[in-house]
C-alpha positions in Angstrom: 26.8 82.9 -83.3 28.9 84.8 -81.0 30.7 88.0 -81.9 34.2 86.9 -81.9 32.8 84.6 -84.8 30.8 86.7 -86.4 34.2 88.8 -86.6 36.2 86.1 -88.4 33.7 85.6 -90.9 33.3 88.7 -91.9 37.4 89.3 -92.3 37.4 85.9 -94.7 34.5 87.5 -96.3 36.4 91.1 -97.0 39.8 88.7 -97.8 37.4 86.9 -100.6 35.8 89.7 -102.1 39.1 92.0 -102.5 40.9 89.1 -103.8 38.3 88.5 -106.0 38.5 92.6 -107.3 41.8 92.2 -107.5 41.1 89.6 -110.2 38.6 91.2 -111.6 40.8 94.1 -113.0 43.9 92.5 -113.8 41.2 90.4 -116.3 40.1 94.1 -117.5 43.2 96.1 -118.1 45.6 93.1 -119.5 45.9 92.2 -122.9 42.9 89.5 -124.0 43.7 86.1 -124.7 43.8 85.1 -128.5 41.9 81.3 -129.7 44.5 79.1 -129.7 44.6 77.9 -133.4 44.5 74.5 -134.3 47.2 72.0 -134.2 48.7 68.6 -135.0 50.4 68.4 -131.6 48.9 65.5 -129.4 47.3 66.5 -126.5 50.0 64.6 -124.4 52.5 67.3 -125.5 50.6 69.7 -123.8 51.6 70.2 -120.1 48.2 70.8 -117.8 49.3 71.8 -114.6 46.7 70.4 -111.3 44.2 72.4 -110.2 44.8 74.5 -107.1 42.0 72.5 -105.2 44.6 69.4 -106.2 47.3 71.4 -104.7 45.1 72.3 -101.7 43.9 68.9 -100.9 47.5 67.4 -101.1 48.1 70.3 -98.6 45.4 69.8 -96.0 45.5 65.8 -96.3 49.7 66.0 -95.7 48.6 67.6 -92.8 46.1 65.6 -90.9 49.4 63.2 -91.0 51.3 66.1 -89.8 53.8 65.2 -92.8 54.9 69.0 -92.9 57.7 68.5 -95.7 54.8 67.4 -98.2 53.1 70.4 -97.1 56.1 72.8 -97.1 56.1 71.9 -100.9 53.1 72.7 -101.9 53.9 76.6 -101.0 54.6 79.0 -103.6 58.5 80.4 -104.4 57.4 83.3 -102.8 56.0 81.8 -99.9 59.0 79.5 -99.4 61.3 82.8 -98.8 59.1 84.0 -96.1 58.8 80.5 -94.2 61.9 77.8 -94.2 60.4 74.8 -93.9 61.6 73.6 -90.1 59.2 77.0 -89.8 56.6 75.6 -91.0 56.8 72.7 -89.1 57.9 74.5 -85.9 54.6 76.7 -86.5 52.2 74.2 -86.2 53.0 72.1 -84.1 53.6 75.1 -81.9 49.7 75.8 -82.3 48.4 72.3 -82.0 50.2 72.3 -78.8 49.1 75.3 -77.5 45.7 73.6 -77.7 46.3 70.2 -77.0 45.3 69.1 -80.5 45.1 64.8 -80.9 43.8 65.1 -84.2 43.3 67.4 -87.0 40.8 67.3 -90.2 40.5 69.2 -93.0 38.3 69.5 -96.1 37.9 71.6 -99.2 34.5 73.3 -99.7 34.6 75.5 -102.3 37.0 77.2 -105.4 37.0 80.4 -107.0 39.8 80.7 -109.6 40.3 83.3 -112.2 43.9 84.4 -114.4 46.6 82.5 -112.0 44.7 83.4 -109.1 42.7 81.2 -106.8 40.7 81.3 -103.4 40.5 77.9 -101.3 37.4 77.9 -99.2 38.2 75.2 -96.3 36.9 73.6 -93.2 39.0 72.7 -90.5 38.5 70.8 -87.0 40.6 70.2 -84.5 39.9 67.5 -82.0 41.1 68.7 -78.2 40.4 66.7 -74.9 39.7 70.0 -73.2 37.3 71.6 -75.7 36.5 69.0 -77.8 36.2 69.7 -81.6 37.1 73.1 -82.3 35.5 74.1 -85.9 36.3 76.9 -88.4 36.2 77.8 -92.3 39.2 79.1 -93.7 40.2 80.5 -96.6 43.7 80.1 -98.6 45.4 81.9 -101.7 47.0 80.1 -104.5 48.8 81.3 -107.6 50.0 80.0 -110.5 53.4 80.0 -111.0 56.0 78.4 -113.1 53.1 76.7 -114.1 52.0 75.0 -111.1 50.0 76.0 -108.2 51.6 77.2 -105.0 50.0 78.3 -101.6 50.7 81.8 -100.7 51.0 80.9 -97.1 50.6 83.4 -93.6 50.1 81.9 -90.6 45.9 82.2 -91.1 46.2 79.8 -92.9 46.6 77.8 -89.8 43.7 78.8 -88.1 41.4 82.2 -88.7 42.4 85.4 -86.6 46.2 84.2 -86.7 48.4 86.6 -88.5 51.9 87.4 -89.6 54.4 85.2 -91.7 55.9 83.5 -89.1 53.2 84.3 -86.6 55.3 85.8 -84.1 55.0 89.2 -84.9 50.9 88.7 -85.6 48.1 87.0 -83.1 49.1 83.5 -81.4 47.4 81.3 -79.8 47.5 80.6 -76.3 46.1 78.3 -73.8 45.5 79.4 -70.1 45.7 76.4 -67.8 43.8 75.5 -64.6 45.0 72.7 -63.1 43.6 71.3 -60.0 46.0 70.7 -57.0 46.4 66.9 -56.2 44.5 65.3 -54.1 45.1 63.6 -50.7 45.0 59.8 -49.9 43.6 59.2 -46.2 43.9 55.8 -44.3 40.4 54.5 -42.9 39.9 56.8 -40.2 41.3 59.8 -42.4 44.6 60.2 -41.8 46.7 61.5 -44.0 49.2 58.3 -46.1 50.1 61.2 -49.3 49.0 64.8 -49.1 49.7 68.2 -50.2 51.9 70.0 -48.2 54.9 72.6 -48.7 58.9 72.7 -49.0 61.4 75.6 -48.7 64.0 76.5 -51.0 67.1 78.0 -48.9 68.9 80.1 -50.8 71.0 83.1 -50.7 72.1 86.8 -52.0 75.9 86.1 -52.4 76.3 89.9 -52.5 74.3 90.5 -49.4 76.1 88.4 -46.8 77.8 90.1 -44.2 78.5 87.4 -42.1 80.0 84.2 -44.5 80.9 82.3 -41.5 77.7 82.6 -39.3 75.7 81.9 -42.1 77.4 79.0 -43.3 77.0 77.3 -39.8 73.5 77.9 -39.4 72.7 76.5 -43.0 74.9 73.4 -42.2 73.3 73.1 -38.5 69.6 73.4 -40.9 70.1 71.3 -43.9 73.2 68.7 -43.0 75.3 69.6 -45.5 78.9 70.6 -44.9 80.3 74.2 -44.9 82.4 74.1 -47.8 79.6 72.2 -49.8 77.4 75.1 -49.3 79.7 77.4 -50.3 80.6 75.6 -53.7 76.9 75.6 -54.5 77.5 79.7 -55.1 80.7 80.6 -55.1 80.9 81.1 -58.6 77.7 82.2 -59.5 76.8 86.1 -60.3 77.3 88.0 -56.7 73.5 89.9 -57.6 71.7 86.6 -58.3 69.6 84.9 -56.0 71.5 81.3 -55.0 68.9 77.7 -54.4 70.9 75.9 -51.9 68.7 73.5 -51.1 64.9 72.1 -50.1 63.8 71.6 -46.6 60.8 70.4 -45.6 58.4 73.2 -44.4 57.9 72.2 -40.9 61.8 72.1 -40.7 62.4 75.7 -41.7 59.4 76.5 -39.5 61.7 75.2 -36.6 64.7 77.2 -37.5 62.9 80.2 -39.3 64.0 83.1 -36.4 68.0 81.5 -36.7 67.6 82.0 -40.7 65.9 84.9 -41.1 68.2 86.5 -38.7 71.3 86.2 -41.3 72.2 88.9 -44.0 71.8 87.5 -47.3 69.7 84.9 -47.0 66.4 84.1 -48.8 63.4 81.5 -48.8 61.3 80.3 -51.3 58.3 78.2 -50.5 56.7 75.8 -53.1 53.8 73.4 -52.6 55.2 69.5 -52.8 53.0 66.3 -53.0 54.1 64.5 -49.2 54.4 61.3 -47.3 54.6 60.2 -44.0 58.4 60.2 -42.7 60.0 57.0 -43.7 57.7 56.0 -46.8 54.1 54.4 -44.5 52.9 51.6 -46.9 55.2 53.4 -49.7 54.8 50.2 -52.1 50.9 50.9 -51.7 51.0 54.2 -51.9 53.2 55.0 -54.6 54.7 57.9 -55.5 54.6 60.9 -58.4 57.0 61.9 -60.8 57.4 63.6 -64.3 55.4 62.1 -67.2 57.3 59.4 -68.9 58.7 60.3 -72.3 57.1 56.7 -73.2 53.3 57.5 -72.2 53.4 61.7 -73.5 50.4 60.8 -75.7 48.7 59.3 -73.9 48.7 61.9 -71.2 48.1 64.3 -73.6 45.1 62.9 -75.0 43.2 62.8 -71.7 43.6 66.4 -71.7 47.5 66.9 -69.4 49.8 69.6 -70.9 52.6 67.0 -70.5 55.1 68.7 -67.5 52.9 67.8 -64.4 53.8 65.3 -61.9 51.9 62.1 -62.4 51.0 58.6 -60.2 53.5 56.3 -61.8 53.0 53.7 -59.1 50.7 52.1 -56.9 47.3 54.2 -55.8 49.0 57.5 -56.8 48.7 55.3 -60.3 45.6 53.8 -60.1 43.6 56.7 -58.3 45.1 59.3 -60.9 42.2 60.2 -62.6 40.5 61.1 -59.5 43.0 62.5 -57.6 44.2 64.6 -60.6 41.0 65.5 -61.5 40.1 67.3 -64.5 42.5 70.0 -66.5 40.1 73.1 -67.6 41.3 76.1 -69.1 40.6 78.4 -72.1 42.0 78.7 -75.2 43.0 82.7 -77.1 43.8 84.7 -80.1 46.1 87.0 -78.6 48.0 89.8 -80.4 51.9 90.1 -80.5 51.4 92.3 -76.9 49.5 89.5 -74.9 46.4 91.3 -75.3 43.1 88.7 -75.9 41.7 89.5 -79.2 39.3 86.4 -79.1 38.5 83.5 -77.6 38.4 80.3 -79.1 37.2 78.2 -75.9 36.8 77.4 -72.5 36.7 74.6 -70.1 35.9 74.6 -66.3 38.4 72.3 -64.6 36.7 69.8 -62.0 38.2 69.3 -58.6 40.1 66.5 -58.1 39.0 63.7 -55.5 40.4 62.3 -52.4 40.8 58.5 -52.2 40.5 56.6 -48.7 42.2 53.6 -48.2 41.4 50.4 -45.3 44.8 51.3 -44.0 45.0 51.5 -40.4 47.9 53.7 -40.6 48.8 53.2 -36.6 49.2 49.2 -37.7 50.8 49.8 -40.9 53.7 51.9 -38.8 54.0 48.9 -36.2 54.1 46.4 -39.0 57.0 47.9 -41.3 59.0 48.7 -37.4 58.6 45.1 -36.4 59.9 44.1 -39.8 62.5 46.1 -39.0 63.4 44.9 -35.7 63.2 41.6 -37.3 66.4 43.1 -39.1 68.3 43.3 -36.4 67.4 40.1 -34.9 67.5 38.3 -37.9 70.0 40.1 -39.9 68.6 42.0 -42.9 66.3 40.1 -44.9 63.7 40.6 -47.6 60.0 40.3 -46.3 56.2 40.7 -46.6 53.5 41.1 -44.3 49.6 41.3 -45.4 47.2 42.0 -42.5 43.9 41.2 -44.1 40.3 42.0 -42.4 39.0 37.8 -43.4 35.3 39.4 -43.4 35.7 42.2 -46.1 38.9 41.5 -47.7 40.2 44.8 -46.6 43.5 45.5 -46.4 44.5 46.8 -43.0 48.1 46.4 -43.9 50.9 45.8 -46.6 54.1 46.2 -46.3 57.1 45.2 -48.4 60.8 44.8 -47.1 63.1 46.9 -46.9 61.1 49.6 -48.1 61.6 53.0 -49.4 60.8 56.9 -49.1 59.1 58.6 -51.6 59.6 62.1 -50.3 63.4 61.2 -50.8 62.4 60.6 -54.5 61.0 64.1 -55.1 64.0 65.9 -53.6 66.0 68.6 -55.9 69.3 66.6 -56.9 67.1 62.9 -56.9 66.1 61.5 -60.1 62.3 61.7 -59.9 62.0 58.8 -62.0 64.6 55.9 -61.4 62.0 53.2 -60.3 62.2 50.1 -62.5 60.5 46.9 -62.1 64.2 45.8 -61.7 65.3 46.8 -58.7 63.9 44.8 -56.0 63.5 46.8 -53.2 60.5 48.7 -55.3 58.4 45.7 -56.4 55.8 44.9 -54.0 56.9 41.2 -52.7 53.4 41.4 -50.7 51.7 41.2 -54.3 53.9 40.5 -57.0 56.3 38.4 -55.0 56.7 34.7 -56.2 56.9 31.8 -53.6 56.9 28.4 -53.3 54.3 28.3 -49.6 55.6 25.2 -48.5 53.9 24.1 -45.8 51.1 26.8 -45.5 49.6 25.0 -48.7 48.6 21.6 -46.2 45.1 23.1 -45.4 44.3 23.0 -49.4 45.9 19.4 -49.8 43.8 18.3 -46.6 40.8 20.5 -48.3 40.6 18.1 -51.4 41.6 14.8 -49.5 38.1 15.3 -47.1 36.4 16.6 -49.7 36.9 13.6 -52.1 36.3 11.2 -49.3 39.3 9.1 -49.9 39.8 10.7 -45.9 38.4 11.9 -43.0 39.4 14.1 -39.8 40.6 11.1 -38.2 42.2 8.9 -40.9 45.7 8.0 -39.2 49.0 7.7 -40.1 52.5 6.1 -39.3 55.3 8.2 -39.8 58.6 6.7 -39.1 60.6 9.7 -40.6 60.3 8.8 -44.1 58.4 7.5 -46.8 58.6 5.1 -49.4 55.8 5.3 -51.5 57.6 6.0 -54.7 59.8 3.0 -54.6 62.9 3.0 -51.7 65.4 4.5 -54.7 62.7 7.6 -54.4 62.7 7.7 -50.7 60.4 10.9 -49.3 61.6 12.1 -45.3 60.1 14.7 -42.5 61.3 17.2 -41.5 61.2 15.5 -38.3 63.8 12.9 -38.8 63.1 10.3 -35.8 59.3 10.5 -37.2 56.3 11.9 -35.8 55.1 8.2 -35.0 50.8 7.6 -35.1 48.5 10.7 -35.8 45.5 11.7 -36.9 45.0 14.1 -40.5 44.0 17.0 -37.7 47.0 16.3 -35.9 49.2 15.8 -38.7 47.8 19.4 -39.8 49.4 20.7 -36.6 52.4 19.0 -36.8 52.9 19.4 -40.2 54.1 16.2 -41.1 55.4 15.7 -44.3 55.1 12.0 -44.5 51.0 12.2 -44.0 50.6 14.4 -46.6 52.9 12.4 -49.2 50.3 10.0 -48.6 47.6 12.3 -48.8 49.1 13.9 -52.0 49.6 10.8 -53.9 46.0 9.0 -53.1 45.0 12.6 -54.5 46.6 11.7 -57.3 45.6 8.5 -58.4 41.7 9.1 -58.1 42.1 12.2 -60.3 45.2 14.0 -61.4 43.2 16.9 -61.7 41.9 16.4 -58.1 44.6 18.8 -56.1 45.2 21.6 -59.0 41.4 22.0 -58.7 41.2 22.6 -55.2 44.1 24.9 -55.5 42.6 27.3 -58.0 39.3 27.0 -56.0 41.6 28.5 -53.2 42.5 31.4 -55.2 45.8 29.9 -56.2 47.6 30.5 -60.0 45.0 33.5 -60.7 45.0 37.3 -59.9 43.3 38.0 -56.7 41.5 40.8 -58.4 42.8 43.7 -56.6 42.6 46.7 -58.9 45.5 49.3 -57.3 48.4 47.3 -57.3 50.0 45.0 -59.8 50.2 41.3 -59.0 51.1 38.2 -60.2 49.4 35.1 -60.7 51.7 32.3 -59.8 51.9 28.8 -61.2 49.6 25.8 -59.8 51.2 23.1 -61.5 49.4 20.4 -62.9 49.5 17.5 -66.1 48.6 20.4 -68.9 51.2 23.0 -67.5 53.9 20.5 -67.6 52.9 19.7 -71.1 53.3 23.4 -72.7 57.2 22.4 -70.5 57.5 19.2 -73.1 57.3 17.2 -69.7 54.9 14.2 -68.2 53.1 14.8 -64.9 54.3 12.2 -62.3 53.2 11.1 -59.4 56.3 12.5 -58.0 55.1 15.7 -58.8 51.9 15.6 -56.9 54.0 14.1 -53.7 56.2 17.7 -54.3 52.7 20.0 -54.6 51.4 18.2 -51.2 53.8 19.9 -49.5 53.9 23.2 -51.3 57.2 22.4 -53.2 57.8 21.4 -56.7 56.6 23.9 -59.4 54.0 26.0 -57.1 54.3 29.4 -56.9 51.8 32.0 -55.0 52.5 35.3 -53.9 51.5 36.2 -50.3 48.1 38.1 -50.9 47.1 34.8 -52.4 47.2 33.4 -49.5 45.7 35.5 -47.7 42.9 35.4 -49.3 43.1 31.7 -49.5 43.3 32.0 -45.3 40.7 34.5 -45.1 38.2 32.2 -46.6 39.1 29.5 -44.5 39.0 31.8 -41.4 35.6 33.2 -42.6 33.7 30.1 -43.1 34.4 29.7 -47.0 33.9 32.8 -49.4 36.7 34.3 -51.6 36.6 38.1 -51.0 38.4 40.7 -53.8 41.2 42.5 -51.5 40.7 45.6 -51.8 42.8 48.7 -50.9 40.2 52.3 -51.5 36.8 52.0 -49.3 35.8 55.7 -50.5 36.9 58.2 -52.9 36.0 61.6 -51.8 32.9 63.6 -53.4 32.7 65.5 -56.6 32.0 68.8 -57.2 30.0 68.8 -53.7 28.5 65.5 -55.0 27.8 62.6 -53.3 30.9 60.0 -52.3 31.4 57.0 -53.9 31.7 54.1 -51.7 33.2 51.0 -52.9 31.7 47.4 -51.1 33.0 44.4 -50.5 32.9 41.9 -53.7 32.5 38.6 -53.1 34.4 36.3 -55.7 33.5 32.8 -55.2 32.5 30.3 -52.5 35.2 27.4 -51.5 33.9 24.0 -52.7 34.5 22.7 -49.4 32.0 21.6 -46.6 31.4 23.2 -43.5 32.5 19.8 -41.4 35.5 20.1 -43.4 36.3 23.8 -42.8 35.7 22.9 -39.1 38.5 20.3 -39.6 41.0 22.4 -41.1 40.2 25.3 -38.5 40.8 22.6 -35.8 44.4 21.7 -37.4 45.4 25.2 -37.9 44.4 25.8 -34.2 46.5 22.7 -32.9 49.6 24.7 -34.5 49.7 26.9 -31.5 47.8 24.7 -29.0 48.6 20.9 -29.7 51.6 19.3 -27.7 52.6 18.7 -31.3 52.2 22.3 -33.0 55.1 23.3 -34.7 54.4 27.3 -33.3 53.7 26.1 -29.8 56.8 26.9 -28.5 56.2 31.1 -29.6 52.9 31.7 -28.9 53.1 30.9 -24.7 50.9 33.5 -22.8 49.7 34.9 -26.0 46.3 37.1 -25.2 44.1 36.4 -27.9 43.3 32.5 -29.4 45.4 32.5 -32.9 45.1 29.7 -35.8 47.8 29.8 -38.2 50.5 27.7 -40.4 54.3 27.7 -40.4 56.3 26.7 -43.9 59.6 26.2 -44.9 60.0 26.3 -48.1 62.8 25.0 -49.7 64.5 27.5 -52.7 67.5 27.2 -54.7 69.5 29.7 -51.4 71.3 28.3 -48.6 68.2 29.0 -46.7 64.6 28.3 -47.1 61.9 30.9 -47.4 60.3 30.9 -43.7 56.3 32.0 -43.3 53.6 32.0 -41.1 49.9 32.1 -42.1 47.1 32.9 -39.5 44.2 34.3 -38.2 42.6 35.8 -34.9 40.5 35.6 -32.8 40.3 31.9 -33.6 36.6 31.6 -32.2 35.4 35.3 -33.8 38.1 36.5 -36.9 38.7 39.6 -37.4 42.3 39.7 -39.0 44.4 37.6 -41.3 48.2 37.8 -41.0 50.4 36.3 -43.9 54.3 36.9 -43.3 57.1 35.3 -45.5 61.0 36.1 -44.4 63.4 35.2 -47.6 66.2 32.7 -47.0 66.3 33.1 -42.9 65.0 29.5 -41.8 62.4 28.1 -40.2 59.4 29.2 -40.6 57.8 28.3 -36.7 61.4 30.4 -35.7 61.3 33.3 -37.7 57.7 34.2 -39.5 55.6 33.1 -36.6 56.9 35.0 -33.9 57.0 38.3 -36.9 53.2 37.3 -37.3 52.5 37.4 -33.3 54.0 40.8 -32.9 51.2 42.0 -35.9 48.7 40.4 -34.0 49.9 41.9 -30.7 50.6 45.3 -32.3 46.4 45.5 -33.7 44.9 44.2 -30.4 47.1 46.9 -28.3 48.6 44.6 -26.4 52.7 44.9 -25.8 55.3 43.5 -28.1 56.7 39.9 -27.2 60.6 40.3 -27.7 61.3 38.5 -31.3 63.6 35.3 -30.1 66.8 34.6 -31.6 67.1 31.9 -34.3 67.7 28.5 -32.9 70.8 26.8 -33.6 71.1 24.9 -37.3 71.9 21.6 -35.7 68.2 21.3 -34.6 65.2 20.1 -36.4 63.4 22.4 -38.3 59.8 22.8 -37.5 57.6 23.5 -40.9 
């Protein structure tokens, strides 16, 4: 048993035996009790007030459900003028604070009670995430009073070695944190995506400037912000005080540190800052920090957090918050009313918080969101995603969601550090929790169960004379191609993307099994979370006869002719499909995406790597594969490719799929799925443009930039959009 312990012990011990004495002689020198004579009175007449261990356990049971107004009345009248009871309340939860208490219990273990007076022997434990269970017996005092029992309260009562009736003038606790500093997150080859780094509080001595004007221009030349701006921020604040303008990064007052230091009155403060690359790299992957929410105190508080640190709210900052956190330590006093230790309660060692390393290619992500945003200025501004996936791996080697944000911006002094909301578009992560019809990037799954069933092969032909009528002429079906795209084979209608083959396709699908498509869809990947852990996602909606049914509606044929060409009810989000095109590209196995490859060691233990996790294998043949692949290559290559036309003098042999996907805008949704090398893949690229057009015109010529931008070869200029009175190629 250590000393400090030993010392508390033996202080109850002393309280118990003098309170004991005490009783001892008030029994001696007052006047003896006389027998109480007989009497008629029922025993119901006679009041018998609870016992004091009563009184106690209503006491210690009112607070293990911190109900401090049930405990407040259990005090005696003396008690009561010592402590109000918002005291009372104030006092404890002051100390369960201090030590991060999640739970208390408390039991009574023994009684000693003699003439009005009574000792409460009781054990206490409070449960901590730091320390665990702290333990101690206690001791409390009742007397009798107005003939009930009341607890003569103090603030030991709380916990041994505290003292003083509203403990402020006595011992306190109080907990001395260690908190690890954050973390970094690296892209694959260990460059920095969110790190520590430092900012610099400009500020000045109002009283000590000698030369307003000079240093007014210098700190608007610095920070941006006007003259008389900078002046309001301390013109009428105390002359002697020191002034915050504002926060500059540290690199920036680095720059213009001889120009500032050079002017009378004028201070800097440096602070350390969680950073991000300039412009917010990957930001929707990333994430970004801010104070705990109000909503999740308790929860943060459990696992050990004091409750004002900054916190992951979104994205890997989120998801890799435990390791790049780490783990709080710190150790828990009895100190007296001058700060001196008089015991400690307990002590934790705070482990080092861990790095996380990410498949970002950080040089690709940075080409990625600055084509998207030349496609801006092309295209006018538009929302988009982009997903470069490695099809071997399921790495991500790129995400980006547009128009982005910064989150440096976010942790400015004057921004609101939290004011992201699932609401506001431009901070949901379209790449994974954007919902799209695909259009006509699902025809490799519709061709997929059509071989696959054997109601067609690779070279089952087809007559498309700009429409079809297979519903009845009042339910007329046309291409997109209105003149027709005449004879062709499956591959070739693939290539083209002919919407009148895969009506066909679609509805034969249909009546050997309605069940037939849907199937091949979720064997894609389709309607079901892709399984990657850091970000939030969204599963979409492949259609079929039961989800119509929980709609109170009947599954038509209709409906399948719609799915065939990615319309109707579908809905994926863009990482679905490219996973769906990775597995084609790859030969046929689903791979998790992933986003962290590593997280850094612990405590100079070994890293963790995280492998590849294979999810399924396509249900698909590798004849039929090989047919698909041959389709997807004709979209660039064939005479009748609907991407031919932006992919001339390209360096490297891509496969891909335009859609255009019609929505309830003025525009469709345009996209481009793909792969390359076509022979050896080593990336998937999945774009999708909102309302712009076509996507052959728009996404495909986004997606050969990516594709140009990760094999180092120079950007192709993004063409303009072709006039609305031609055709639009899907």
């Amino acid at each position: 048993m250590g000393a400090d312990n030993c010392a508390i012990i033996s202080a109850m011990t002393r309280r118990l035996m003098l309170s004991l004495l005490l009783i001892s002689l008030v029994a001696c020198s007052g006047p003896q009790p006389t027998s109480i004579p007989p009497t008629d009175v029922p025993p119901t007449a006679t009041r018998i007030p609870p016992s004091p261990d009563d009184t106690a356990k209503v006491f210690l049971s009112a607070w293990q459900q911190a109900d401090y107004a049930t405990m407040y009345r259990q005090l005696a009248p003396n008690a009561r003028l010592q402590v109000s009871d918002t005291d009372l309340a104030a006092l404890y939860r002051k100390a369960q604070t201090e030590a991060g208490v999640i739970n208390v219990r408390a039991q009574v273990r023994s009684s000693v009670k003699q003439r009005g007076i009574a000792q409460i022997t009781f054990h206490e434990e409070w449960d901590t995430p730091l320390f665990g269970t702290l333990q101690a017996d206690n001791v409390m005092t009742l007397t009798l009073s107005e003939n009930r029992w009341g607890i003569e309260w103090d603030a030991g009562v709380i916990w041994p070695g505290l003292a003083g009736a509203l403990g402020t003038t006595g011992n306190l606790l109080r907990m001395t944190w260690a908190i690890p500093a954050r973390a970094n997150i690296y892209d694959r080859d260990g460059l920095g995506l969110a790190y520590e780094g430092a900012n610099v509080t400009l500020g000045v001595v109002p009283q000590q400037i000698t030369d307003e004007r000079a240093l007014l221009q210098v700190l608007s030349q610095v920070t941006g912000l006007a003259p008389e701006a900078i002046k309001a921020r301390y013109a009428q604040s105390n002359p002697s005080w020191y002034i915050p303008i504002t926060e500059v990064p540290g690199d920036t007052y680095t720059q213009n540190r001889p120009a500032l230091e050079a002017l009378s009155g004028f201070q800097a403060r440096s602070k350390t800052v969680r950073m991000y690359r300039p412009g917010g790299v990957a930001a929707h992957a990333i994430g970004y920090i801010g104070l705990i929410p109000q909503a999740g105190m308790e929860t943060y508080r459990a696992r050990g957090y004091r409750g004002d640190e900054w916190v992951g709210l979104v994205g890997l900052e989120r998801w890799g918050e435990k390791y790049l956190a780490g783990t709080h330590g710190g150790q828990l006093d009895i100190v007296n009313a001058q700060g001196q230790v008089v015991s400690t309660l307990a002590g934790q060692r705070a482990v080092l918080s861990r790095p996380l390393y990410t498949s970002i290619k950080r040089k690709l992500q940075e080409d990625v969101e600055k084509i998207l945003n030349t496609a801006d200025i092309v295209y006018g501004p538009h929302k988009a995603a982009a997903i470069v996936m490695d099809p071997n791996n399921g790495q991500i080697l790129a995400i980006s969601s547009h128009p982005g944000f910064d989150p440096t911006e976010l942790l400015r002094p004057g921004s609101v550090t939290q004011p992201l909301t699932p609401t506001e578009k431009s901070y949901v992560s379209r790449a994974t929790a954007g919902l799209y019809h695909p259009g006509s990037t699902f025809k490799p799954i519709v061709m997929a169960a059509g071989l696959e069933s054997g109601l067609f092969t690779p070279d089952s032909t087809f007559d498309d004379p700009g429409y079809w009528d297979g519903l009845g002429e009042a339910y007329r079906k046309t291409c997109w191609k209105k003149e027709g795209h005449g004879h062709l084979s499956l591959v070739n209608a693939l290539s083209a993307s002919c919407n009148v083959a895969f009506y066909q396709v679609g509805f034969a699908e249909n009546k050997k099994d309605v069940n037939l498509l849907p199937n091949m869809a979720h064997a894609f990947g389709l309607g079901r979370l892709t399984g990657l852990a850091e970000l939030d996602e969204k599963e979409g909606v492949v259609p079929d006869a039961a989800y119509k049914k929980t709609k109170g509606e009947v599954w038509y044929d209709g409906d399948a002719v719609n799915l065939a060409i990615g319309q109707g009810d579908l809905q994926v989000t863009p990482l679905q499909m490219a996973v769906a095109y990775s597995a084609i590209a790859n030969g046929g196995t689903l791979y998790k995406p992933m986003l962290v490859t590593r997280i850094g060691s612990k405590d100079q233990g070994p890293e963790e790597v995280i492998a590849p996790q294979v999810v399924g294998k396509l249900p698909v043949k590798p004849e039929v594969l090989d047919a698909i692949r041959q389709g997807l290559r004709g979209v660039i290559a064939s005479p009748v490719g609907t991407a031919k036309n932006y992919y001339y003098g390209m360096l490297v042999k891509v496969a891909g799929k335009t859609g255009t996907a019609e929505t309830a805008n003025a525009k469709p949704d345009a996209w481009f799925a793909s792969y390359a090398p076509f022979d050896a893949p080593e990336i998937v690229v999945v774009v999708i443009v909102e309302s712009v057009g076509q996507g052959s015109a728009v996404a495909s010529p986004i997606a050969r930039n990516i594709i140009e931008a990760y094999f180092g070869y120079g950007l192709t200029p993004l063409p303009p959009l072709p006039p609305e009175t031609e055709p639009a190629d899907r």
